[in-house]
C-alpha positions as YAML, in Angstrom:
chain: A
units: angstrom
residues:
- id: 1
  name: UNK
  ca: [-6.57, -35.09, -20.01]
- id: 2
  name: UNK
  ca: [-8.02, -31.68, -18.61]
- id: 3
  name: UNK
  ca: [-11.03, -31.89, -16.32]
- id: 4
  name: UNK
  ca: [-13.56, -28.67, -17.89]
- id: 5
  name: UNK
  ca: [-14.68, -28.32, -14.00]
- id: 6
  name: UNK
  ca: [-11.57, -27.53, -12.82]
- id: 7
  name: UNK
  ca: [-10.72, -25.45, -15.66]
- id: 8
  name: UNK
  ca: [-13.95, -23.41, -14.76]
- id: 9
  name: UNK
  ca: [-13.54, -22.92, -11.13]
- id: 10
  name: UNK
  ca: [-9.86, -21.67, -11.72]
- id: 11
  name: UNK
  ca: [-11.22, -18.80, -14.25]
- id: 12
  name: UNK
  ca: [-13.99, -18.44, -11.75]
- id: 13
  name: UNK
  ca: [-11.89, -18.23, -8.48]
- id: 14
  name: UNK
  ca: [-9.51, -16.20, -10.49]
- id: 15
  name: UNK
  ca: [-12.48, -13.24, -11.46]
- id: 16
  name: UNK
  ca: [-14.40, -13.66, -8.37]
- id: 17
  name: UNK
  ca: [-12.58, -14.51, -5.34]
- id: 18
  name: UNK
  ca: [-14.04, -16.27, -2.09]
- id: 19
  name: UNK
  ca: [-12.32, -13.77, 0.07]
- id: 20
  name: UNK
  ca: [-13.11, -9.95, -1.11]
- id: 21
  name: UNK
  ca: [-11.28, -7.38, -1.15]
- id: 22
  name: UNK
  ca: [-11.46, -4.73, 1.54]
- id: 23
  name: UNK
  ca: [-12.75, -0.68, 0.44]
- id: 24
  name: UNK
  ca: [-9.96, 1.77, -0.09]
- id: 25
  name: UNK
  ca: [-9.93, 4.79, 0.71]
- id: 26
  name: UNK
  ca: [-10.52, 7.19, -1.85]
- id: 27
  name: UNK
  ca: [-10.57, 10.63, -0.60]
- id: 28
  name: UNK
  ca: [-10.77, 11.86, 2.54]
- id: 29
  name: UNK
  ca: [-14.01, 14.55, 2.12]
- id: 30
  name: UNK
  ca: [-17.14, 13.74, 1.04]
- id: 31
  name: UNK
  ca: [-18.18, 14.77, -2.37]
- id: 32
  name: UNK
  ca: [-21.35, 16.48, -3.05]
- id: 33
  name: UNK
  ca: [-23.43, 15.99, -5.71]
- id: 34
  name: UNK
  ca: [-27.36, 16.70, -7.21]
- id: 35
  name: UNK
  ca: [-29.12, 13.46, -6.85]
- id: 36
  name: UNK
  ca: [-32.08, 13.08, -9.38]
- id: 37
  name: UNK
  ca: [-35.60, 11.60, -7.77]
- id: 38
  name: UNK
  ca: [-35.91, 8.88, -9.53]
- id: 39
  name: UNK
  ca: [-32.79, 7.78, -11.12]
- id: 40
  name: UNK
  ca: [-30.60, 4.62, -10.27]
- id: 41
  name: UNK
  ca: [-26.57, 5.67, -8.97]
- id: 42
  name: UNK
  ca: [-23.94, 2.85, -8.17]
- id: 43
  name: UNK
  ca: [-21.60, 4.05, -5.21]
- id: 44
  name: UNK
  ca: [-18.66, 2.83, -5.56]
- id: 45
  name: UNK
  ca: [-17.72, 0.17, -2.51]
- id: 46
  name: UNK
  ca: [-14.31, -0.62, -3.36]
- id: 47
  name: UNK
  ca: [-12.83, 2.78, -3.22]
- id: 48
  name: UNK
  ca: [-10.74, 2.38, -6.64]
- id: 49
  name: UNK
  ca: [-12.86, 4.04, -9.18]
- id: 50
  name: UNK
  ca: [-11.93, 6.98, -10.60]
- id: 51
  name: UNK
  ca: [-15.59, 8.22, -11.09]
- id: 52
  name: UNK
  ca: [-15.61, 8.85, -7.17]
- id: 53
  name: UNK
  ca: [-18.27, 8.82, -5.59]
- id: 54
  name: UNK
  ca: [-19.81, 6.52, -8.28]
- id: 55
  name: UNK
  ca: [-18.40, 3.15, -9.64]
- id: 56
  name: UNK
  ca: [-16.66, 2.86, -12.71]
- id: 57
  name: UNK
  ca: [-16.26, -0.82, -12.79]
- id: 58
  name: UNK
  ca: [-12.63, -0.76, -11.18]
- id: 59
  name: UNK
  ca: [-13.87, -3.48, -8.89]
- id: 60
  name: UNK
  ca: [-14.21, -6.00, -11.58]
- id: 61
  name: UNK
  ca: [-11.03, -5.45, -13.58]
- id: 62
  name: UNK
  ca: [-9.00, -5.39, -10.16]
- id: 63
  name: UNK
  ca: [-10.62, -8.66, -8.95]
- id: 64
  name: UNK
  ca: [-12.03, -7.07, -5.47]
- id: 65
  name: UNK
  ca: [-14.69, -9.05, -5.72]
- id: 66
  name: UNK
  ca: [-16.59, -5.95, -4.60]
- id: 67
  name: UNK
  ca: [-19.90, -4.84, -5.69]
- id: 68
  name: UNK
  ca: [-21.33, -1.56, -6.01]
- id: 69
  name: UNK
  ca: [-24.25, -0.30, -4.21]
- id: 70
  name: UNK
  ca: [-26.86, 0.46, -6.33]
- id: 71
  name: UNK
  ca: [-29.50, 2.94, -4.82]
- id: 72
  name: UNK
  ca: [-32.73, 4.98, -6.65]
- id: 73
  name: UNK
  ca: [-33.30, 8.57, -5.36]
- id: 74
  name: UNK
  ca: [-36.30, 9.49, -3.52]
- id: 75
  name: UNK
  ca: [-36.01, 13.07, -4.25]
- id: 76
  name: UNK
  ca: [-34.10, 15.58, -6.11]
- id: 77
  name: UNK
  ca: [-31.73, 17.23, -4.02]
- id: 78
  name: UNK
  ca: [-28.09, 18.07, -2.74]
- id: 79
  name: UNK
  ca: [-26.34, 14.92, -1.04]
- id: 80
  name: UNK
  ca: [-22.67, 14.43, 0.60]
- id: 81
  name: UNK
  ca: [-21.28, 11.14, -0.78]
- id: 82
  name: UNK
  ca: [-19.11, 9.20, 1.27]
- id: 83
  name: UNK
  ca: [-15.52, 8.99, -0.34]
- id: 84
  name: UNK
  ca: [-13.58, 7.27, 2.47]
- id: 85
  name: UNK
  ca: [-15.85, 3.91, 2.60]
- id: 86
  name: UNK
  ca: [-15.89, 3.63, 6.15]
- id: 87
  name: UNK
  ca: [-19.64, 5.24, 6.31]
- id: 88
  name: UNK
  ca: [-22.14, 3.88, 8.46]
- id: 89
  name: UNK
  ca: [-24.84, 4.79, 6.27]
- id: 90
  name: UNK
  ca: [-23.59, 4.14, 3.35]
- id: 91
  name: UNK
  ca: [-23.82, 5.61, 0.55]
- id: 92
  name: UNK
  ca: [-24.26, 9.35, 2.57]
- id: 93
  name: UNK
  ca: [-21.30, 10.49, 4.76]
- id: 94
  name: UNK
  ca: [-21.96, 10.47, 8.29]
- id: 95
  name: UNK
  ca: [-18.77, 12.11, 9.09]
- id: 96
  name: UNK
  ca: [-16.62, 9.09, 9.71]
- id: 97
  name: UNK
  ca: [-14.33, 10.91, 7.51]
- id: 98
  name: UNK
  ca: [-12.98, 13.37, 10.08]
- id: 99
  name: UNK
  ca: [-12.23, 10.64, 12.38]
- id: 100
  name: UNK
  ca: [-8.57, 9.92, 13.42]
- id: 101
  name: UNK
  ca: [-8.52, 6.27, 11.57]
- id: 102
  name: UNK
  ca: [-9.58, 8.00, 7.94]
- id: 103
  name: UNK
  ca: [-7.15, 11.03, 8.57]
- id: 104
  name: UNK
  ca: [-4.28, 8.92, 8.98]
- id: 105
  name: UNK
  ca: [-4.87, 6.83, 6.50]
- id: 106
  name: UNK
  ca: [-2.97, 7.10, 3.04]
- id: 107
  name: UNK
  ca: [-5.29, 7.44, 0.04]
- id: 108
  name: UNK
  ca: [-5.81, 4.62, -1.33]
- id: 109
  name: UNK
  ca: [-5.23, 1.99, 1.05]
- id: 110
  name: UNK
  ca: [-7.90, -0.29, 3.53]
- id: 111
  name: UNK
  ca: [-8.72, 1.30, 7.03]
...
């Protein structure tokens, strides 16, 4: 006799775990890029898209259970992207980057 509920929560837990995933990272310089005033840009979080700086929906087919961060532009202008995820300010680099922690870091894996 199989319980639906349970069935549920297992394809659930399975797609969306309780405990996330931490950011890779991705690259180790920022990347810059023309934002658009007005337009909507996802940032990718997790660090595993390969449509750096922006998501490509890696964090949903690798079960992160990461979410991008979805932000409009003000203005239309020239903007350094953070690539290594450990940003303060997230989604702009602060320079976080050059720090000891990201430059010893392999590509690719959590800080």
């Amino acid at each position: 006799d199989l319980n639906p509920r349970r069935d549920i929560s297992s394809w659930l837990a399975r797609w969306f775990p309780r405990t996330p995933a931490r950011s890779v990272v991705a690259l180790k310089t920022p990347i810059k890029v023309e934002l658009v005033a007005g337009k909507t840009y996802r940032w990718c979080v997790c660090g595993r898209s390969k449509k750096q700086p922006f998501c490509d929906g890696s964090h949903f087919f690798q079960r992160t259970g990461l979410s991008p961060l979805k932000f409009k532009a003000q203005e239309t202008r020239m903007v350094a992207l953070c690539t290594c995820k450990a940003t303060q300010r997230p989604p702009y680099c602060d320079g976080t980057h050059r720090s000891e922690r990201v430059q010893k870091a392999e590509v690719g894996s959590p800080l």
